[in-house]
C-alpha positions, 0 to 999 in steps of 0.5 A: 524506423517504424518498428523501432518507433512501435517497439520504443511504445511497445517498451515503454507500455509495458513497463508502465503497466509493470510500476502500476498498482496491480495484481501480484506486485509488492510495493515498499515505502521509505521506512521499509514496510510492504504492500503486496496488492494481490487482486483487483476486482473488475469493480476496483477493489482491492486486496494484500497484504501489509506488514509494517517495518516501524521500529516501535511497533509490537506486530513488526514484519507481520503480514496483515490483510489489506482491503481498498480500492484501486480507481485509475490513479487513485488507491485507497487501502485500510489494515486492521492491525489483528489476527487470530495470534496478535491484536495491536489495537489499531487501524490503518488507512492510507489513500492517494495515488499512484504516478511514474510507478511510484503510490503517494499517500496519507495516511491515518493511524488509530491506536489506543494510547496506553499511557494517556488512556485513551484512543489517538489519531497520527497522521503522516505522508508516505511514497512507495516504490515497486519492489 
């Protein structure tokens, strides 16, 4: 009864730390964009890769570096959304925390607004799953 009471905690633990952020996972949200954390430094930070699957948005499906943080349940992570072949004039940052292997978050986005002429601010809420 006990070996099966330890393999029980053994299984459990396991698949635990396999739905918490860390290195070498890849998490999808409920719009279907990615986040690949790819290391954790023994300080918390953080760095991936993020690609974003909005409709709309002219560097779709491309893969951007991500920086941030990973504090115990807390995550925070921001994306320059620019590289040497696209510049999409914007900023990304997303923070919240991660429970029951799934990363809740709000995040915030800075475009330029062409039409209007000017910077803008959008805000929203997302939930992301191990892939």
């Amino acid at each position: 009864m006990r070996s099966l009471v330890a393999m029980a905690l053994i299984a459990m633990a396991t698949a635990s730390h396999a739905q918490s952020p860390a290195p070498q996972t890849h998490w999808i949200n409920d719009h279907g964009s990615e986040l690949v954390i790819e290391s954790v430094g023994p300080d918390g930070r953080l760095a991936g890769t993020y690609s974003s699957s909005a409709l709309n948005f002219q560097c779709r499906n491309i893969a951007f570096p991500l920086t941030g943080w990973l504090d115990g349940e807390r995550i925070a992570y921001t994306v320059q959304w620019k590289n040497d072949q696209v510049n999409c004039n914007q900023i990304t940052s997303w923070t919240g925390f991660a429970r029951g292997g799934r990363i809740f978050v709000e995040w915030s986005l800075v475009y330029f607004d062409a039409p209007e002429g000017r910077q803008n601010l959008s805000r929203g809420f997302d939930q992301y799953r191990a892939k």
